[in-house]
TORTIVEX-606564 format. One record per residue (C-alpha): residue number from 1; residue in three letters; x negated, z, y negated. Coordinates in nm, 2 decimals. Example, Ala and Ser with C-alpha at 12.3 -4.5 7.8 and 13.67 -1.06 7.14 Angstrom:
<atoms>
[atom 1, ALA, [-1.23, 0.78, 0.45]] [atom 2, SER, [-1.37, 0.71, 0.11]] 
</atoms>
This chain:
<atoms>
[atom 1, UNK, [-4.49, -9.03, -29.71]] [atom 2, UNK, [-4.61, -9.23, -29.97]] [atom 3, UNK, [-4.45, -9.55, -30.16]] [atom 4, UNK, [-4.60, -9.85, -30.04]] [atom 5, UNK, [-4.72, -10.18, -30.24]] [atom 6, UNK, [-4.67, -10.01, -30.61]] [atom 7, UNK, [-4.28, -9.97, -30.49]] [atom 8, UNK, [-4.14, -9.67, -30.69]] [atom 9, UNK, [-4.06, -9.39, -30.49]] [atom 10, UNK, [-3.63, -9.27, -30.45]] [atom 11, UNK, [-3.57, -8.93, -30.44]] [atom 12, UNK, [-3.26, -8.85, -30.31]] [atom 13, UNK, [-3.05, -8.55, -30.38]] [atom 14, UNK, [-2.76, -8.43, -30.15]] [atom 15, UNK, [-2.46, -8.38, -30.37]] [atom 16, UNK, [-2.29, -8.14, -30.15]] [atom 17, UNK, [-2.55, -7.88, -30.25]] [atom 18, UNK, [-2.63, -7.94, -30.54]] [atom 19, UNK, [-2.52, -7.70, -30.82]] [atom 20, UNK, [-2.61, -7.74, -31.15]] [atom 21, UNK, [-2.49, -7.44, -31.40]] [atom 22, UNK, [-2.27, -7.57, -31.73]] [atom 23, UNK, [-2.42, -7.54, -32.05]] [atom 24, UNK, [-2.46, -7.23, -32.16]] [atom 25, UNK, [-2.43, -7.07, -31.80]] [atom 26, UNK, [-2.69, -6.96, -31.59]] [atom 27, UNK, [-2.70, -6.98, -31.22]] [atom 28, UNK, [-2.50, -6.75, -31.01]] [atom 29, UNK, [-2.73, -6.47, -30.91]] [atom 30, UNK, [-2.53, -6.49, -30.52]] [atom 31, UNK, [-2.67, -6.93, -30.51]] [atom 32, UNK, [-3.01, -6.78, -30.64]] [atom 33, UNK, [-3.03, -6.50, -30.39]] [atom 34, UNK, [-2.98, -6.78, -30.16]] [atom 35, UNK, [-3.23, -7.00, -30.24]] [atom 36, UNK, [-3.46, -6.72, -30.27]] [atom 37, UNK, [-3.40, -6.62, -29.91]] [atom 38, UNK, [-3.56, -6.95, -29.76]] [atom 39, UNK, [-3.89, -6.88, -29.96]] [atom 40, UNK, [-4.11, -6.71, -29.66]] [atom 41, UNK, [-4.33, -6.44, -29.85]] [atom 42, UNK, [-4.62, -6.15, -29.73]] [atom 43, UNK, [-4.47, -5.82, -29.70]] [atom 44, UNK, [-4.65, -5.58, -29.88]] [atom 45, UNK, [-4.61, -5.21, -29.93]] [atom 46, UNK, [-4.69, -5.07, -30.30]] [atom 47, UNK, [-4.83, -4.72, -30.36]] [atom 48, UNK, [-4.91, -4.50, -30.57]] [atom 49, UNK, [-4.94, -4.12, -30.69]] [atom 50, UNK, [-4.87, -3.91, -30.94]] [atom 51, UNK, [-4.75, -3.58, -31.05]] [atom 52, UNK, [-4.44, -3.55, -30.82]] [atom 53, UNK, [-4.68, -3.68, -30.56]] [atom 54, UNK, [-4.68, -3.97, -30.36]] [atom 55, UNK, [-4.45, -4.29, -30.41]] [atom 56, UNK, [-4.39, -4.69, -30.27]] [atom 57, UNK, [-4.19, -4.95, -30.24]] [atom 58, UNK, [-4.15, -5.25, -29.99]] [atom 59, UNK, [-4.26, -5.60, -30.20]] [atom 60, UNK, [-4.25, -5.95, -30.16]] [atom 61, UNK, [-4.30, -6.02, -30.46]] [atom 62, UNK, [-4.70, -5.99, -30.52]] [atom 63, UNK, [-4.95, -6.25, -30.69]] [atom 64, UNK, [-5.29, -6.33, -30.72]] [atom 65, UNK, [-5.33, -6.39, -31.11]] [atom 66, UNK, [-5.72, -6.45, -31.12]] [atom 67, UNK, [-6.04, -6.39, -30.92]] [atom 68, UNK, [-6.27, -6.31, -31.26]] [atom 69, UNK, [-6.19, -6.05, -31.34]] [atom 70, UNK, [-5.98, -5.98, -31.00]] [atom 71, UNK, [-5.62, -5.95, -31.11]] [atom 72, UNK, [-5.26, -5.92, -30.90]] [atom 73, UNK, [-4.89, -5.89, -31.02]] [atom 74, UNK, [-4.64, -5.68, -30.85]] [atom 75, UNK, [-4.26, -5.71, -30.96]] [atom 76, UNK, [-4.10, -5.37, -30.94]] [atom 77, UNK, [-3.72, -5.33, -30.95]] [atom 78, UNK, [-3.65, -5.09, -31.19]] [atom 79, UNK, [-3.35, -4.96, -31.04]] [atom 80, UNK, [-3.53, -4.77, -30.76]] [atom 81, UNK, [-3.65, -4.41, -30.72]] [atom 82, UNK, [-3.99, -4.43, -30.70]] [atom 83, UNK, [-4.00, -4.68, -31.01]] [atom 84, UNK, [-4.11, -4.42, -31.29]] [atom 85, UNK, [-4.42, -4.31, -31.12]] [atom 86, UNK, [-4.60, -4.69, -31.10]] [atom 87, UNK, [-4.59, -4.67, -31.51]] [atom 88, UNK, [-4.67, -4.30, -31.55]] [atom 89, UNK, [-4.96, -4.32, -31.29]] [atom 90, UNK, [-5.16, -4.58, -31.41]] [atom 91, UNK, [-5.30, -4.68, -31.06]] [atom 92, UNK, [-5.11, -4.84, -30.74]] [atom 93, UNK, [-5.24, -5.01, -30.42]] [atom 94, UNK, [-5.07, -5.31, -30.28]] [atom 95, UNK, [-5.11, -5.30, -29.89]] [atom 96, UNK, [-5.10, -5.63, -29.70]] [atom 97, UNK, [-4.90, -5.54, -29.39]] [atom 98, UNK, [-4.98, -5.68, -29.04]] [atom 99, UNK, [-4.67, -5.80, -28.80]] [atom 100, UNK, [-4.74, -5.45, -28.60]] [atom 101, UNK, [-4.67, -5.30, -28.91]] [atom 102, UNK, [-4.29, -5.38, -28.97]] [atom 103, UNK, [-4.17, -5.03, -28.92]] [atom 104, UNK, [-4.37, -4.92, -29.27]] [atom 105, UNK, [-4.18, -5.22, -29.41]] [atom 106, UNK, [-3.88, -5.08, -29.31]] [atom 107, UNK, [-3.91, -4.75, -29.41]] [atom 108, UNK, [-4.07, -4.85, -29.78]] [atom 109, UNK, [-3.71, -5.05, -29.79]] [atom 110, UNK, [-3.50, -4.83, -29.78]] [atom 111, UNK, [-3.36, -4.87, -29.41]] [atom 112, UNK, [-3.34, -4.53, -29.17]] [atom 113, UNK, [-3.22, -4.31, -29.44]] [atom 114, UNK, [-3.62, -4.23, -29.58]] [atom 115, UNK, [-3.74, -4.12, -29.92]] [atom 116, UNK, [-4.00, -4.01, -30.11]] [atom 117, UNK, [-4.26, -3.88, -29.90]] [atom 118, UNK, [-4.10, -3.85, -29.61]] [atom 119, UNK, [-4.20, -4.28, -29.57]] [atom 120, UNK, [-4.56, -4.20, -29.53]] [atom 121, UNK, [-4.48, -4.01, -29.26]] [atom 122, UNK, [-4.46, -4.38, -29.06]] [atom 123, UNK, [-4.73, -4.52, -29.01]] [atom 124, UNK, [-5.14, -4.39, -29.07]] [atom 125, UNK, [-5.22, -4.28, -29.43]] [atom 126, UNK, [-5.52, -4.17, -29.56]] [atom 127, UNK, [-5.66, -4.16, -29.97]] [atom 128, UNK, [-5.86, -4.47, -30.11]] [atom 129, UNK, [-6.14, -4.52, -30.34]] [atom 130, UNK, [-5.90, -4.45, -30.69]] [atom 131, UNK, [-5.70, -4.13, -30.49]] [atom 132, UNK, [-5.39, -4.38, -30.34]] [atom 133, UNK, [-5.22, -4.38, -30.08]] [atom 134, UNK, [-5.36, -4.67, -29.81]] [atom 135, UNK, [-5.21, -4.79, -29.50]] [atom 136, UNK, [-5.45, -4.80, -29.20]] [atom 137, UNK, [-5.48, -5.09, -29.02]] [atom 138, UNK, [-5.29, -5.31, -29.33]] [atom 139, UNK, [-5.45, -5.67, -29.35]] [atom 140, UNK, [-5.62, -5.60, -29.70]] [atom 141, UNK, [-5.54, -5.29, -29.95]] [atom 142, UNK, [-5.60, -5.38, -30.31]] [atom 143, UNK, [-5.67, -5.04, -30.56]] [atom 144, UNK, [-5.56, -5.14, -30.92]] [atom 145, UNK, [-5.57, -4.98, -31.25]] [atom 146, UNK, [-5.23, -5.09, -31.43]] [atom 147, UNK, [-5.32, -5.30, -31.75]] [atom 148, UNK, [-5.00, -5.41, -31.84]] [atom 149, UNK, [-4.64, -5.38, -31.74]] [atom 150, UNK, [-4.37, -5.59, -31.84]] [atom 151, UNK, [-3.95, -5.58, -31.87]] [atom 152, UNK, [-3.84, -5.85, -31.73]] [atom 153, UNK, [-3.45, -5.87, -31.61]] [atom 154, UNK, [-3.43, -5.62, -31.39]] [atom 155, UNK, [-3.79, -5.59, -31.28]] [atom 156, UNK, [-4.12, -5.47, -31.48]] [atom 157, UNK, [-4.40, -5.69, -31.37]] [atom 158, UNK, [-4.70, -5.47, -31.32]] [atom 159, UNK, [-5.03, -5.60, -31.35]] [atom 160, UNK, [-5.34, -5.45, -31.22]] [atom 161, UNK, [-5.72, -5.49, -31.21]] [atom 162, UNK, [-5.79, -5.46, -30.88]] [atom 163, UNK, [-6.11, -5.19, -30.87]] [atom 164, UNK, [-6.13, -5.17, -30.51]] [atom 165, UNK, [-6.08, -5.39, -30.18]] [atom 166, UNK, [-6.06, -5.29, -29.81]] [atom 167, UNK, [-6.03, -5.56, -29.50]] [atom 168, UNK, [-5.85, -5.47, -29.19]] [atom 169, UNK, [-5.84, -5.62, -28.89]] [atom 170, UNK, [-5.75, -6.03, -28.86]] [atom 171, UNK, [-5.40, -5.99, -28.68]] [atom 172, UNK, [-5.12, -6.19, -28.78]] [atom 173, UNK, [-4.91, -6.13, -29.10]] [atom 174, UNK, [-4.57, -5.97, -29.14]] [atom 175, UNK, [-4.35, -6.22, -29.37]] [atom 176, UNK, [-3.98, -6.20, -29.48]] [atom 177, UNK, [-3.79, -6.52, -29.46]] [atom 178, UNK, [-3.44, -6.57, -29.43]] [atom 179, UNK, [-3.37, -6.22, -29.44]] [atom 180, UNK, [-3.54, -6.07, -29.20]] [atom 181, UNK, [-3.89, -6.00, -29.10]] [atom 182, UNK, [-4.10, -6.29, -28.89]] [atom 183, UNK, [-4.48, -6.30, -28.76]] [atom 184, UNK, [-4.72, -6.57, -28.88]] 
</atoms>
């Protein structure tokens, strides 16, 4: 809605929410996490391989930084297993997963007790254009070559020239909101 006759628009804030950190303080990562939560976001599923073989991770977190030359982010949490590999192999594919697909998104986050390789074994696998691992049937796989990676916090941001592009099927996406997986 729109002001009317020049009228400046109120905004309105609702105290009983809002938390403001004191100087010198940041926010408390638990308020963040919150917030965060009621951001809906495409679930992805990042791959790669290397020498100890095949690696991923489930990702929210995924960007579209420019269409000339074609460029997406990926924020990898340092902390996990398969982290080492995305720097050391030079190449990942971010996989778009469909809403069919939540049991790879699963698996590639950790839940039912999987690692390593043994996550490709849900789901359809099969090698790309640049040698990575791609999920069948995913919405859109983007290949990238790694052209930067940064520290930041407790992520690197990885960013990658995306070389090669495959479309799947139109079926509706898998998103995270709220903490748990939804169709849209």
């Amino acid at each position: 809605m729109g002001a009317r006759h020049g009228a400046a628009q109120e905004t309105r804030v609702d105290e009983s929410t809002r938390h403001t950190p004191h100087e010198g303080h940041s926010v408390e990562a638990g308020l963040y996490r919150e917030a965060m939560s009621r951001l809906a976001a495409a679930v992805h599923v990042v791959t790669t391989r290397g020498a100890e073989g095949r690696a991923g991770f489930t990702a929210t977190a995924v960007a579209s930084v420019s269409d000339s030359p074609p460029t997406l982010l990926v924020c990898l949490n340092r902390r996990i297993q398969s982290a080492p590999a995305f720097r050391q192999a030079g190449l990942f594919a971010v996989n778009m997963l469909s809403a069919e697909q939540e049991a790879v998104a699963q698996s590639f986050g950790g839940r039912g007790g999987l690692s390593g390789e043994q996550r490709f074994g849900v789901g359809s696998w099969h090698e790309g254009e640049l040698g990575l691992p791609c999920l069948a049937g995913a919405l859109a796989v983007f290949e990238c070559r790694l052209i930067e990676a940064r520290h930041v916090a407790t992520h690197d941001v990885l960013v990658g020239r995306v070389e090669a592009v495959t479309l799947g099927p139109a079926h509706p996406s898998l998103v995270y909101l709220g903490r748990d997986f939804r169709r849209v």
